[in-house]
Wavefront OBJ file of the C-alpha trace (Angstrom):
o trace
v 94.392 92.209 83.253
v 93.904 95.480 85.352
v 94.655 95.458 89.142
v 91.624 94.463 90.486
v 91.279 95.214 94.226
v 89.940 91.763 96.332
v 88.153 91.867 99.841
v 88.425 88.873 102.063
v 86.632 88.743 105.039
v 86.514 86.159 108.169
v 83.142 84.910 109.187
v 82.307 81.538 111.996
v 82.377 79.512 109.600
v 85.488 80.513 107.122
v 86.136 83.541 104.670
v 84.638 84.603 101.577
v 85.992 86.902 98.807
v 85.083 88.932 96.263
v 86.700 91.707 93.535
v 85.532 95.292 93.781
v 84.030 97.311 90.917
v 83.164 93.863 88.788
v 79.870 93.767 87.170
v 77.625 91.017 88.317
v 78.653 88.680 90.985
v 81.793 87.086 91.868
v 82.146 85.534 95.018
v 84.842 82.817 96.567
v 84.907 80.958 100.067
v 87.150 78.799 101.797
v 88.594 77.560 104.932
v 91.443 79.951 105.130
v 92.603 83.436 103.522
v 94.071 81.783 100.843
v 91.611 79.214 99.738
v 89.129 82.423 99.615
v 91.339 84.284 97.444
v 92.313 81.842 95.120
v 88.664 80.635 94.692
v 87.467 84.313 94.059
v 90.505 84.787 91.473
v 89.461 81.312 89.476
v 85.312 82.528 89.862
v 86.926 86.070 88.467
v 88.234 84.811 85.627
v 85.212 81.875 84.289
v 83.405 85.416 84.962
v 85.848 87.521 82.353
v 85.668 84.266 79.823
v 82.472 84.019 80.187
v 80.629 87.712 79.756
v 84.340 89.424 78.650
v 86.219 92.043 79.937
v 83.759 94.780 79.383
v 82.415 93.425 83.196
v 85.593 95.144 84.562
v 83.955 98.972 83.639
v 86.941 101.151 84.894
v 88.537 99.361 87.110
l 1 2 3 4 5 6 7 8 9 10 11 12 13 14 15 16 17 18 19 20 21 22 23 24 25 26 27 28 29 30 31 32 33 34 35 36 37 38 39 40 41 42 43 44 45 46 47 48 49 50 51 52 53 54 55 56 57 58 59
């Protein structure tokens, strides 16, 4: 798989993630950094099994 770039971002109530340049939407939360990331990352790749890797474009 490309390098896909992830943003994680703190909010009240926890953080949420999501990959950059992905067609359609992919989005993770969790109670810390990590739980974010790793749910994005699992969302990211039911996402690539599910519509293929032509949802990745150039990135």
């Amino acid at each position: 798989m490309n390098n896909i770039k992830m943003i994680v971002q703190k909010h009240d109530d926890g953080y949420i993630a999501y990959p950059l340049g992905v067609q359609g939407i992919v989005i993770g939360e969790g109670e810390s950094y990590e739980e974010a990331f790793k749910d994005a990352e699992s969302a990211l790749h039911f996402h690539l099994e599910t519509f293929g890797k032509e949802v990745l474009g150039n990135v």
